[in-house]
N, C-alpha and C positions, 0 to 999 in steps of 0.2 A: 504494500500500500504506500500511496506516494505521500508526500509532507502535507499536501494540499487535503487528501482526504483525511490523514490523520486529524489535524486540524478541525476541519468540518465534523467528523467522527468527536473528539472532545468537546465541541462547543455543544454537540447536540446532546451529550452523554449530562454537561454543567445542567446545561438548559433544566434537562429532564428533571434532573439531584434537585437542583434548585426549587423548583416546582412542586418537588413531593414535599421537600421540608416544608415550604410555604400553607398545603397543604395540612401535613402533620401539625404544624404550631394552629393552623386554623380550626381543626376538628379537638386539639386537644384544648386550649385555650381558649379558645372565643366563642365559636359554635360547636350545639350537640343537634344530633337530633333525636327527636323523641317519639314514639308512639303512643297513642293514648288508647290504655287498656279500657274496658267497663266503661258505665254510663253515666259514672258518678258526674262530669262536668257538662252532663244534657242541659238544656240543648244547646249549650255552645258548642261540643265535640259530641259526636255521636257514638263514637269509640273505633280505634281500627286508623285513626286520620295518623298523618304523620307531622310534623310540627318540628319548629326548629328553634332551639333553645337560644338565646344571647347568655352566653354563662361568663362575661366579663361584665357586664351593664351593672350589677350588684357591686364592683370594686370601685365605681366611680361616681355612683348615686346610691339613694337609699330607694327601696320596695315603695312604690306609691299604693293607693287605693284601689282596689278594681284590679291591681296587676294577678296575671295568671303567671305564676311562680310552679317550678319543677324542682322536689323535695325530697329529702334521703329521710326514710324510718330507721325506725329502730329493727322491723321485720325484713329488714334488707332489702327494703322495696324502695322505690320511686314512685312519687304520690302528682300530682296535679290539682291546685285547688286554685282559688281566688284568693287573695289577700284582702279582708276585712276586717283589721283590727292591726295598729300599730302598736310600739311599747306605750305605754300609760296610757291605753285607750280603756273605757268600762264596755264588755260587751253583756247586751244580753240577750237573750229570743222570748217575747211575752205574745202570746197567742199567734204564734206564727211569727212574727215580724221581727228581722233582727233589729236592736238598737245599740248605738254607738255611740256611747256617750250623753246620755240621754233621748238621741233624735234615730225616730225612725231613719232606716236607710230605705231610698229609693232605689230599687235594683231590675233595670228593665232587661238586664241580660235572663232573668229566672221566669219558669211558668208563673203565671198566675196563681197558682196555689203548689206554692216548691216544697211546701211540708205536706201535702197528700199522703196519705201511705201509715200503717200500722206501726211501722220501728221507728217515727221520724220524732224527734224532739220537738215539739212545739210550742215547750217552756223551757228553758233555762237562767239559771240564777246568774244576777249580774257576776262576772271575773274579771279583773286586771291584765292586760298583757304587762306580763315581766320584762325589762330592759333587756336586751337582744333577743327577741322573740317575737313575733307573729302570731295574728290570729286567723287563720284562715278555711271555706268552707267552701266545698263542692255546688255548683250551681243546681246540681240535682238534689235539693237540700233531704229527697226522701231515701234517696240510695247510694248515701256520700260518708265513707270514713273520715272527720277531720277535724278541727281543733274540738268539734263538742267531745269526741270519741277521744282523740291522740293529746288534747291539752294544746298548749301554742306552740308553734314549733320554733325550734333557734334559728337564726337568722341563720348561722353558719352550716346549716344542712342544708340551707335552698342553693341548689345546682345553675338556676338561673331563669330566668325570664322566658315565658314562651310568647315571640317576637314574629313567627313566621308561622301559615296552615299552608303546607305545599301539596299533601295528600288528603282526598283525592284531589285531584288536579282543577275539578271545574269548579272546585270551593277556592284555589290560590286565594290568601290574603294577609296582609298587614295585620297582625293583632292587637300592636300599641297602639297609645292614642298621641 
């Protein structure tokens, strides 16, 4: 092989290198993606979509309102819920309705009636989110494991923000606001 293609032959071999590492720092660091199991966060996810995590957004801002967070248990799972409750927030559920801080929340992302259903708590006693912690709860409030179940989660088990709905395809969309 002559100098010329050797040449050509390295640059395309860097190229490549280059690209995968670019690659590897992107899928280890900044973006996951995610699949969402079960119907806990109906009807935003129906279960089965595929979703793509921003797992660096949490190092340079803090968890807003409303955001859909992806969470490490203690069952070695990976949860998906909404975040509704910060540190020093009072939560509570009083006939269906959650309240934060005193004030109903208005939540147009949930059914109409998101405590339906025999297991669903449609009371709970006000609680404290503890400082670095979360309070968060599945949109399907009747078939959702999550802060009433698991308590608040630490801030340092959320994996990151889910940022992207790629699967199925004719759903594509932005999930922040």
């Amino acid at each position: 092989m002559g100098k010329k293609a050797r040449r050509a032959v390295n640059e395309w071999l860097t190229a490549i290198l280059v690209a995968a590492i670019l690659m590897l720092v992107v899928r280890v660091f900044l973006f996951a993606p995610y699949e969402v199991h079960g119907e806990s966060m109906y009807p935003t996810f129906k279960g089965k979509e595929l979703l793509i995590v921003n797992m660096w957004i949490y190092h340079v801002s803090e968890p807003e309102y409303g955001d859909i967070v992806v969470f490490h248990t203690e069952e070695d799972r990976d949860f998906i819920k909404r975040v509704i409750g910060k540190p020093g927030d009072r939560i509570a559920v009083e006939g269906g309705r959650v309240i934060r801080n005193g004030k109903p929340l208005t939540e147009p992302y949930i059914r109409k009636d998101p405590f339906a259903g025999p297991q669903v708590k449609r009371r709970m006693p006000e609680t404290v989110v503890p400082k670095g912690h979360l309070f968060v709860l599945g949109d399907n409030r009747s078939n959702s494991r999550d802060s009433r179940d698991l308590g608040a989660i630490k801030v340092s088990e959320v994996v990151g923000r889910a940022d992207i709905k790629v699967k199925p395809l004719r759903d594509f969309r932005l999930l922040f606001r």
